[in-house]
PyMOL Python script that loads the backbone (N, CA, C, O; Angstrom):
from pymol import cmd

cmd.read_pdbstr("""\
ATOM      1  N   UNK A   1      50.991  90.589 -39.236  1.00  0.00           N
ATOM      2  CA  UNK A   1      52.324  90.587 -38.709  1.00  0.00           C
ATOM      3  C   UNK A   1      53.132  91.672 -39.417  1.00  0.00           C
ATOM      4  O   UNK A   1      53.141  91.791 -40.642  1.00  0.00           O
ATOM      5  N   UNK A   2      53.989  92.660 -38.359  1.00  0.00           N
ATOM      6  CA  UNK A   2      54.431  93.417 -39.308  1.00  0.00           C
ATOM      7  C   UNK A   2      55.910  93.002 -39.244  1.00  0.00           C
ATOM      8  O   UNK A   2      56.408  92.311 -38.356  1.00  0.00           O
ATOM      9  N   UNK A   3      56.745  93.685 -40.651  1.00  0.00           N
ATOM     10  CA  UNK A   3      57.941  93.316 -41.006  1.00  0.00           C
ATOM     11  C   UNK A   3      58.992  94.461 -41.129  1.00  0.00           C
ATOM     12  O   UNK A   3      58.830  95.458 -41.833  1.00  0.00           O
ATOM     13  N   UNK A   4      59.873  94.252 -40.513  1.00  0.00           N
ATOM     14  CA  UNK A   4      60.778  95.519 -40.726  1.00  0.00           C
ATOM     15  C   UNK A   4      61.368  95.868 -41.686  1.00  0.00           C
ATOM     16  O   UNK A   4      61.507  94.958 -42.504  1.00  0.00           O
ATOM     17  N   UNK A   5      61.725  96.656 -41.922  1.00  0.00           N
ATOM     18  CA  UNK A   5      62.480  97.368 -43.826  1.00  0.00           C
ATOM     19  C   UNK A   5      64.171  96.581 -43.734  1.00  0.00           C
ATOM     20  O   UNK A   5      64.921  96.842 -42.793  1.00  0.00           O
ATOM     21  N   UNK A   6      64.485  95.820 -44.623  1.00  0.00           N
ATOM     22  CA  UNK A   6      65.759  95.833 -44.110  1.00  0.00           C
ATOM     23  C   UNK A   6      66.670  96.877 -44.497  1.00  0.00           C
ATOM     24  O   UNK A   6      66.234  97.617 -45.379  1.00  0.00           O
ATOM     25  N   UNK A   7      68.043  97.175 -43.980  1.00  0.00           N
ATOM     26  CA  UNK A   7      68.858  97.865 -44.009  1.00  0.00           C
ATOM     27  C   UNK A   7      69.486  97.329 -45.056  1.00  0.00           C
ATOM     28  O   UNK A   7      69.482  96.107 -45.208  1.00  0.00           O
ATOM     29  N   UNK A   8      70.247  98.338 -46.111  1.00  0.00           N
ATOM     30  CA  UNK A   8      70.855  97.889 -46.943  1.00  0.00           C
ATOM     31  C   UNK A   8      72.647  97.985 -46.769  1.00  0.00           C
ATOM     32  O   UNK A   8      73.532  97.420 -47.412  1.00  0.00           O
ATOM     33  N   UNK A   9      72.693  98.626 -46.004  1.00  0.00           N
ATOM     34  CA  UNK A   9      73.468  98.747 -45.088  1.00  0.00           C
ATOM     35  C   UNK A   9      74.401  97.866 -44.133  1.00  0.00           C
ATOM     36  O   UNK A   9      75.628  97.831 -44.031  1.00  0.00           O
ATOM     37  N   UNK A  10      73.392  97.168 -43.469  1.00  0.00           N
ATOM     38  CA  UNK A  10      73.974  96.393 -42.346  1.00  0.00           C
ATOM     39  C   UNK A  10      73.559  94.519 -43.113  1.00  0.00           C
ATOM     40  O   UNK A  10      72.724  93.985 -42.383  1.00  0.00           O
ATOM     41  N   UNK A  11      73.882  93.791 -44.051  1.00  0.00           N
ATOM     42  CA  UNK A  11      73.720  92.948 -44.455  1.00  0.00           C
ATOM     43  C   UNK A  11      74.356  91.786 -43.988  1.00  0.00           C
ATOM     44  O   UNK A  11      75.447  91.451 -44.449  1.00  0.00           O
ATOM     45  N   UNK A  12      73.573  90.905 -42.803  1.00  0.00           N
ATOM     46  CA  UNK A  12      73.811  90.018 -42.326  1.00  0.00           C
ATOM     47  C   UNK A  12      73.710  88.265 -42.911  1.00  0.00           C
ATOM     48  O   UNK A  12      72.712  87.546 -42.961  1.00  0.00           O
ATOM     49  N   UNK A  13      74.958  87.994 -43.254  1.00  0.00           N
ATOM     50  CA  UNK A  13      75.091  86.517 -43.499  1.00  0.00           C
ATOM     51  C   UNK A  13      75.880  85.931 -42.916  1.00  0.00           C
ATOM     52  O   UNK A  13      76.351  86.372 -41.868  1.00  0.00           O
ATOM     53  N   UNK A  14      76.208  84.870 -43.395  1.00  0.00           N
ATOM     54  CA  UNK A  14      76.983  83.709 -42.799  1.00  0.00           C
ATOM     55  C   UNK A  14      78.415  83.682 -43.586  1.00  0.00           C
ATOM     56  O   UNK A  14      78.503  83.843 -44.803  1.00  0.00           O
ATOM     57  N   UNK A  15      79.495  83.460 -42.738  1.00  0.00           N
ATOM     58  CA  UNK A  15      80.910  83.561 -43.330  1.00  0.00           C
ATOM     59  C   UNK A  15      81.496  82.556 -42.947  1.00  0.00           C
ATOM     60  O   UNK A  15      81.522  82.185 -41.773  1.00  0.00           O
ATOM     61  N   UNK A  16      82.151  81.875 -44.086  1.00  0.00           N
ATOM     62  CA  UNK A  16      83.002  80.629 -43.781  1.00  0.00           C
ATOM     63  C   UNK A  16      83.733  80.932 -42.690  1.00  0.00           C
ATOM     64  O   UNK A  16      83.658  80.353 -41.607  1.00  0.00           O
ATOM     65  N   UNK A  17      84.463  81.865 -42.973  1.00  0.00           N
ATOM     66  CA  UNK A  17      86.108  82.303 -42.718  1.00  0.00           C
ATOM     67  C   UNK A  17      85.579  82.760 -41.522  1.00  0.00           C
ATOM     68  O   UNK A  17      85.217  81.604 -41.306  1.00  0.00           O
ATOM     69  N   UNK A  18      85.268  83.241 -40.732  1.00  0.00           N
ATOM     70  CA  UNK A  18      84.574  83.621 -39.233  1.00  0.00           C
ATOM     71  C   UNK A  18      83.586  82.423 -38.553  1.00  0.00           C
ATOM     72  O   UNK A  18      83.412  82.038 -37.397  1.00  0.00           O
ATOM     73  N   UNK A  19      83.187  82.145 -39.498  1.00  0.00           N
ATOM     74  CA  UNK A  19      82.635  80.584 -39.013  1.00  0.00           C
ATOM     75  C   UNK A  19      81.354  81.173 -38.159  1.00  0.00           C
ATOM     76  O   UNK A  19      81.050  80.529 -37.156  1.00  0.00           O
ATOM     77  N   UNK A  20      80.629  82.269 -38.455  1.00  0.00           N
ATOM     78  CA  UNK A  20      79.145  82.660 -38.064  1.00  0.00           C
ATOM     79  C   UNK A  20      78.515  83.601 -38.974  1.00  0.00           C
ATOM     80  O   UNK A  20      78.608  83.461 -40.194  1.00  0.00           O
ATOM     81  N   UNK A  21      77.895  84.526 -38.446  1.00  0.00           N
ATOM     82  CA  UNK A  21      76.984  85.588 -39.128  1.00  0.00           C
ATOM     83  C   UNK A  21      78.029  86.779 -38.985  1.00  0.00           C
ATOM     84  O   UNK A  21      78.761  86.935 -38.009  1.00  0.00           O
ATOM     85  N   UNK A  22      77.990  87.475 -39.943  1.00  0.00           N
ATOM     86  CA  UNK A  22      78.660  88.816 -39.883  1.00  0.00           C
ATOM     87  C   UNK A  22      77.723  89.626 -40.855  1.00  0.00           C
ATOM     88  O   UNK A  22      76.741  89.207 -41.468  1.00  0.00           O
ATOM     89  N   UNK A  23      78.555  91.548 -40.838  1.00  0.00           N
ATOM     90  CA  UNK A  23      77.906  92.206 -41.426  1.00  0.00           C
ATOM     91  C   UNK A  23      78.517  92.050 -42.946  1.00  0.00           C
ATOM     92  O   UNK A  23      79.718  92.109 -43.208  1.00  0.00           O
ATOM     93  N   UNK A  24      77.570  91.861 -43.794  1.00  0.00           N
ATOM     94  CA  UNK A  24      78.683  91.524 -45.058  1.00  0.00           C
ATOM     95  C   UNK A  24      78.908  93.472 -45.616  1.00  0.00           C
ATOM     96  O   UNK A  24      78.987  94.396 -44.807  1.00  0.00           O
ATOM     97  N   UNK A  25      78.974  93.656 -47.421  1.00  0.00           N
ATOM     98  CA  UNK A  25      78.878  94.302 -48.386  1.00  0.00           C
ATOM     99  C   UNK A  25      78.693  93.381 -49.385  1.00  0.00           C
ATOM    100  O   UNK A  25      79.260  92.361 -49.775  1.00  0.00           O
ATOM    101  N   UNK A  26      77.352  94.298 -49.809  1.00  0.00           N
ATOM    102  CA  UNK A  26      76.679  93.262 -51.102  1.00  0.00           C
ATOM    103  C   UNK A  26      76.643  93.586 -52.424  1.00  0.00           C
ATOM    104  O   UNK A  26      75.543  94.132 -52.339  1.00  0.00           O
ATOM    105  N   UNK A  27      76.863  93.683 -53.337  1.00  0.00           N
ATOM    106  CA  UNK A  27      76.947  93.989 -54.673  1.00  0.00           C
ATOM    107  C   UNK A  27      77.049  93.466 -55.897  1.00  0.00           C
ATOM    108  O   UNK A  27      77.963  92.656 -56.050  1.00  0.00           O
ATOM    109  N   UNK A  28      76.222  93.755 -56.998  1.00  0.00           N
ATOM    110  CA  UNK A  28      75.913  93.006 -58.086  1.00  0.00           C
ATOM    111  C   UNK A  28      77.157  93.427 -59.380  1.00  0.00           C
ATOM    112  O   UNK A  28      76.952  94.461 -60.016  1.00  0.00           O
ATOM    113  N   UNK A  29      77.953  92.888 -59.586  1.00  0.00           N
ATOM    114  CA  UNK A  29      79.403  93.167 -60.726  1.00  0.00           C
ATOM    115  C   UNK A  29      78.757  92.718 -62.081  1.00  0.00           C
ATOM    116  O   UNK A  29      77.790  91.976 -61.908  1.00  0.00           O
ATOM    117  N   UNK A  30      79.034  92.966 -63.276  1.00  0.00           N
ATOM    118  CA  UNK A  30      78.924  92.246 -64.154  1.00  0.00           C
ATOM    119  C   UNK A  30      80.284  91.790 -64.637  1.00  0.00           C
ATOM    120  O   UNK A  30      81.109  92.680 -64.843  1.00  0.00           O
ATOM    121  N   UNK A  31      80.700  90.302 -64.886  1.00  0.00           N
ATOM    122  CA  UNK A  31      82.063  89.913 -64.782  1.00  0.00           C
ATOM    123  C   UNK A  31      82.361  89.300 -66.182  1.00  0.00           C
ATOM    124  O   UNK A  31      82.040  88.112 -66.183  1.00  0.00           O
ATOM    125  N   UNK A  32      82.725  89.600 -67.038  1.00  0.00           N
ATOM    126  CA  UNK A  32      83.988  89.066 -68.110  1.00  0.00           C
ATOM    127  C   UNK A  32      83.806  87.561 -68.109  1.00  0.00           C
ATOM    128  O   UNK A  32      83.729  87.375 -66.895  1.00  0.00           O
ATOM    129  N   UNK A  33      83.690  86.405 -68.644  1.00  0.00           N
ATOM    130  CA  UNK A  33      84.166  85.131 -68.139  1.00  0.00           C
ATOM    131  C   UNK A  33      84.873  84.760 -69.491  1.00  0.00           C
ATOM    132  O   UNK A  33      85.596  83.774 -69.350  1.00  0.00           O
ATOM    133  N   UNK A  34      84.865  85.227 -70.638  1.00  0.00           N
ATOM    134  CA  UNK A  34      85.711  84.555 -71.766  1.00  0.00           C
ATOM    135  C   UNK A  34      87.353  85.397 -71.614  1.00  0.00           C
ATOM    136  O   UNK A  34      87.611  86.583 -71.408  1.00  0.00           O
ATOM    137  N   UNK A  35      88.129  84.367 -71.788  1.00  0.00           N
ATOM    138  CA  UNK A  35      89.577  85.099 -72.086  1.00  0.00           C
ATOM    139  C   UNK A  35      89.983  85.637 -73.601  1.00  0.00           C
ATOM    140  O   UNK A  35      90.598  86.699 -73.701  1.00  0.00           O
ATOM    141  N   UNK A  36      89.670  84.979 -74.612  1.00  0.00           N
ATOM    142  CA  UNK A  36      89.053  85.249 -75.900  1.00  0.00           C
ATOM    143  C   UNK A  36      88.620  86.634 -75.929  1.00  0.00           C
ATOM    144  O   UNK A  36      87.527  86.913 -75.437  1.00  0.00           O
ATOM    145  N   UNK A  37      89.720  87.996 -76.714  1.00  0.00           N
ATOM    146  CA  UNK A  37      89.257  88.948 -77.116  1.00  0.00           C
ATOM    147  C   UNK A  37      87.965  89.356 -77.221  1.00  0.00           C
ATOM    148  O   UNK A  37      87.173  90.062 -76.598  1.00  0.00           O
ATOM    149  N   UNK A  38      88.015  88.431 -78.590  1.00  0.00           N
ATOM    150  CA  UNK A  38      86.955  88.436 -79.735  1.00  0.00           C
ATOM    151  C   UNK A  38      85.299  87.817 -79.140  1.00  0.00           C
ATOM    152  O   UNK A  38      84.396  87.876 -79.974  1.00  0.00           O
ATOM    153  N   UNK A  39      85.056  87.421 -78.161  1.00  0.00           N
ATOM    154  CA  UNK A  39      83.925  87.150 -77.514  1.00  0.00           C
ATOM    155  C   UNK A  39      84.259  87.765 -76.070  1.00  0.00           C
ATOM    156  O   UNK A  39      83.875  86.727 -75.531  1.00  0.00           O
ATOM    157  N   UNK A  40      84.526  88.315 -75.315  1.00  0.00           N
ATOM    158  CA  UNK A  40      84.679  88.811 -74.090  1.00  0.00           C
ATOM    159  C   UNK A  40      83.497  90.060 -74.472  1.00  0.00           C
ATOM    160  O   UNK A  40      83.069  90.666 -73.489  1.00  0.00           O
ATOM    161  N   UNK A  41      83.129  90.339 -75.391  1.00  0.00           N
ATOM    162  CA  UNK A  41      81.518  91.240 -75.136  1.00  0.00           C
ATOM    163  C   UNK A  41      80.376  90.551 -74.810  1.00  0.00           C
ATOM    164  O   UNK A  41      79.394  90.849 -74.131  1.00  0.00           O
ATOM    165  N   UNK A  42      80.774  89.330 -75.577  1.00  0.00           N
ATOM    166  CA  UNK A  42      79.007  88.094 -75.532  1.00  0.00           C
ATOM    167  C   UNK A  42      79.038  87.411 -74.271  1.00  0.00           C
ATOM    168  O   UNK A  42      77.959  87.049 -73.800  1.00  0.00           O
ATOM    169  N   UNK A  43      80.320  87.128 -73.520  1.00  0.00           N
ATOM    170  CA  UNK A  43      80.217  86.178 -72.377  1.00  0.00           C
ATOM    171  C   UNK A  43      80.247  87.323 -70.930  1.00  0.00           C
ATOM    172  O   UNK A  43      81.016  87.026 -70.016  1.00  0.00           O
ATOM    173  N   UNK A  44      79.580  88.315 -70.830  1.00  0.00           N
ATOM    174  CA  UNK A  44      79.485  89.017 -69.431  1.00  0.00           C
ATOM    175  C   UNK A  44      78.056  88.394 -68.756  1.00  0.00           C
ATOM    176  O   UNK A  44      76.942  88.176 -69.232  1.00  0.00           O
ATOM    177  N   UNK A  45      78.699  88.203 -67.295  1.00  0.00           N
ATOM    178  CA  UNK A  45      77.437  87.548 -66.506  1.00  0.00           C
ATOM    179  C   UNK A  45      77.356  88.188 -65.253  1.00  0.00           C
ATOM    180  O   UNK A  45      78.381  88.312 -64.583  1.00  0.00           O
ATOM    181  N   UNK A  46      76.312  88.595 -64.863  1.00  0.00           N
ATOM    182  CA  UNK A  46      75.789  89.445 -63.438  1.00  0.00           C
ATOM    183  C   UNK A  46      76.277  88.285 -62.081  1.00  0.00           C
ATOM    184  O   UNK A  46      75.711  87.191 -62.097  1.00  0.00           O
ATOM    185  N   UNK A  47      77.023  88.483 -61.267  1.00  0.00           N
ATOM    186  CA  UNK A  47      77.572  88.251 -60.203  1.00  0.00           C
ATOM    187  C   UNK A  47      77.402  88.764 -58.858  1.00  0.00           C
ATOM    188  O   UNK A  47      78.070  89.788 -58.710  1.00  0.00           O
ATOM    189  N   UNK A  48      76.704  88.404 -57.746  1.00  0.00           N
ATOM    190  CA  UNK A  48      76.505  88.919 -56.649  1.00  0.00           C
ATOM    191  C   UNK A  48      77.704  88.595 -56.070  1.00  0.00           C
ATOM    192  O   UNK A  48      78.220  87.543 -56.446  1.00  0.00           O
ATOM    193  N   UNK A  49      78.369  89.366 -55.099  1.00  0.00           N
ATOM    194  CA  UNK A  49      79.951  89.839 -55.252  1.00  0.00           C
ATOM    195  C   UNK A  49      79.527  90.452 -53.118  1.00  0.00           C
ATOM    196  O   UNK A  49      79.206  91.541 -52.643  1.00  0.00           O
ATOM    197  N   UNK A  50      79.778  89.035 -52.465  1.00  0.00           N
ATOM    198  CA  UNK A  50      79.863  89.714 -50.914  1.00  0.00           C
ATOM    199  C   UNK A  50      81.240  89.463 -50.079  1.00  0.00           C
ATOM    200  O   UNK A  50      82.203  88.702 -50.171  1.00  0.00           O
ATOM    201  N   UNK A  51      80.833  90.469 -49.251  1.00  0.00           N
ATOM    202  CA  UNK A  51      82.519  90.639 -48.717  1.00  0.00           C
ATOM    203  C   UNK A  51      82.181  91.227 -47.203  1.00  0.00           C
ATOM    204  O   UNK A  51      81.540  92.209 -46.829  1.00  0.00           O
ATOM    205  N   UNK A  52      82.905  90.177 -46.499  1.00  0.00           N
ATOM    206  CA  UNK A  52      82.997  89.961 -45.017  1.00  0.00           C
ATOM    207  C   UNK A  52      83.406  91.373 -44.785  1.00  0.00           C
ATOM    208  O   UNK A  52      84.231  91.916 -45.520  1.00  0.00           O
ATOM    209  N   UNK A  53      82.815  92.011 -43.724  1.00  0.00           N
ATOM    210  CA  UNK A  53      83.228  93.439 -42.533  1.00  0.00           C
ATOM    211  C   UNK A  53      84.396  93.240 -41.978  1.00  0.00           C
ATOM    212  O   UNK A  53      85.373  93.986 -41.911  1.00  0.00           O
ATOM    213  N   UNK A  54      84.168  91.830 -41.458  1.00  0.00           N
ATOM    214  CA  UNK A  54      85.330  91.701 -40.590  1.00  0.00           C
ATOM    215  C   UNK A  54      86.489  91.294 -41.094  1.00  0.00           C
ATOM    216  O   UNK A  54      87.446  92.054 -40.945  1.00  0.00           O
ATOM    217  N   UNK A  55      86.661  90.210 -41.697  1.00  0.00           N
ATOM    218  CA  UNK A  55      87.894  89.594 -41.827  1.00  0.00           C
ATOM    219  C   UNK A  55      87.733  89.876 -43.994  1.00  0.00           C
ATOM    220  O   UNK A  55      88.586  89.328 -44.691  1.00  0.00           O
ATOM    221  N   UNK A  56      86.906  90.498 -44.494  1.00  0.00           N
ATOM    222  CA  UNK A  56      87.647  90.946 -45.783  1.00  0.00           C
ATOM    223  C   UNK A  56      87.397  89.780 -46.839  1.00  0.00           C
ATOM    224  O   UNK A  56      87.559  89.999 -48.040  1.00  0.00           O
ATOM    225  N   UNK A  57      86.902  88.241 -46.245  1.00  0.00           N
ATOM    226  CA  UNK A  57      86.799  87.346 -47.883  1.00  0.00           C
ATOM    227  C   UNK A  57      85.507  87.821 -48.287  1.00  0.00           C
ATOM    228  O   UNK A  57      84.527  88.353 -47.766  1.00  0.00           O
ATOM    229  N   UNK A  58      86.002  87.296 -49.775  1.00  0.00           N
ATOM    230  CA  UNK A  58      84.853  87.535 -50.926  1.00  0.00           C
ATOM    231  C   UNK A  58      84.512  86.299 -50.944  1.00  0.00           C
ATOM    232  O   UNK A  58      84.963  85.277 -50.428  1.00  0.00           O
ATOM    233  N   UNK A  59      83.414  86.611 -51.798  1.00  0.00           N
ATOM    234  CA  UNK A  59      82.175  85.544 -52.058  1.00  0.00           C
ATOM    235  C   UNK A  59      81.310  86.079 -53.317  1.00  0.00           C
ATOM    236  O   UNK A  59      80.531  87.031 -53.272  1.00  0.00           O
ATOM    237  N   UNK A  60      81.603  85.267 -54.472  1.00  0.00           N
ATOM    238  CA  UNK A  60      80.915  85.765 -55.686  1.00  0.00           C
ATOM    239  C   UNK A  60      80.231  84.836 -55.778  1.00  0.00           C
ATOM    240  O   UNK A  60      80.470  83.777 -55.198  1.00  0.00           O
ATOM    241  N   UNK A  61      79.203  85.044 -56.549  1.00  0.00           N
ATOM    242  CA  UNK A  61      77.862  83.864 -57.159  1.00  0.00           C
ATOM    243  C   UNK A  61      76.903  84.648 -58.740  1.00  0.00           C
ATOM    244  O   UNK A  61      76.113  85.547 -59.028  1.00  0.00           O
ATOM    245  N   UNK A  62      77.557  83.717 -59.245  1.00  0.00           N
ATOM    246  CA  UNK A  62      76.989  83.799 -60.672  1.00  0.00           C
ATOM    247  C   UNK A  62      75.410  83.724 -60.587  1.00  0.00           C
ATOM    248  O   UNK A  62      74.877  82.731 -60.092  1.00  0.00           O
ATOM    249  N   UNK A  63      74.684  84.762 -61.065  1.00  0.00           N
ATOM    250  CA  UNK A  63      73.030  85.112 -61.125  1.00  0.00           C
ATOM    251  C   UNK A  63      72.542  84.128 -62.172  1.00  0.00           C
ATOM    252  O   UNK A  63      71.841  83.159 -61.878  1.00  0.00           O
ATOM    253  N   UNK A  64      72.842  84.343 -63.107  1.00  0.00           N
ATOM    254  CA  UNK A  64      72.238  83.695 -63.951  1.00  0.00           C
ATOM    255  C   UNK A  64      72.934  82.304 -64.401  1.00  0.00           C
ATOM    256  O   UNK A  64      73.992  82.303 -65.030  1.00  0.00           O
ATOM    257  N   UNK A  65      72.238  81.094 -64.018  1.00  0.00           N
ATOM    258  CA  UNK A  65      72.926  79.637 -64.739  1.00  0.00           C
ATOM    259  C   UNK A  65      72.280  79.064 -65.868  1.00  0.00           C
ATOM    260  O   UNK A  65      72.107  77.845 -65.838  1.00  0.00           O
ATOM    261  N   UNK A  66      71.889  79.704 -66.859  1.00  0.00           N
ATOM    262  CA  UNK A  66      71.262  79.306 -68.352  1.00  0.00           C
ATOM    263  C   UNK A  66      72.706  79.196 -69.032  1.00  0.00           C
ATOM    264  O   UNK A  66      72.806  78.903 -70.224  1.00  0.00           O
TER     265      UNK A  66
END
""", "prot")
cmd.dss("prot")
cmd.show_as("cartoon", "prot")
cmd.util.cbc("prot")
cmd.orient("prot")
């Protein structure tokens, strides 16, 4: 069976806020989570970070839950 390449491009999921499938933007952030100066170097965590074509909401999700 063959499989097509996906597009990185055209990234199709599901959106609350439209209430079906849309084209998202996908991207991996690394995000800050301490407010604390003095540890805001030790607490950064990789975040997949998507955002609706159409109507613009975000959607983050923390990668790592250790």
């Amino acid at each position: 069976m063959a499989t097509q390449p996906s597009d990185p491009d055209n990234v199709r999921e599901n959106c609350p806020e439209c209430d079906g499938e849309t084209i998202h933007d996908v991207r991996v952030e690394i995000r800050t989570e301490s407010d604390q100066q003095e540890n805001s170097e030790f607490s950064r965590e990789p975040y997949r970070v998507s955002v609706c074509r159409t109507c613009d909401s975000e959607t983050a999700t923390r990668m790592n839950n250790a």
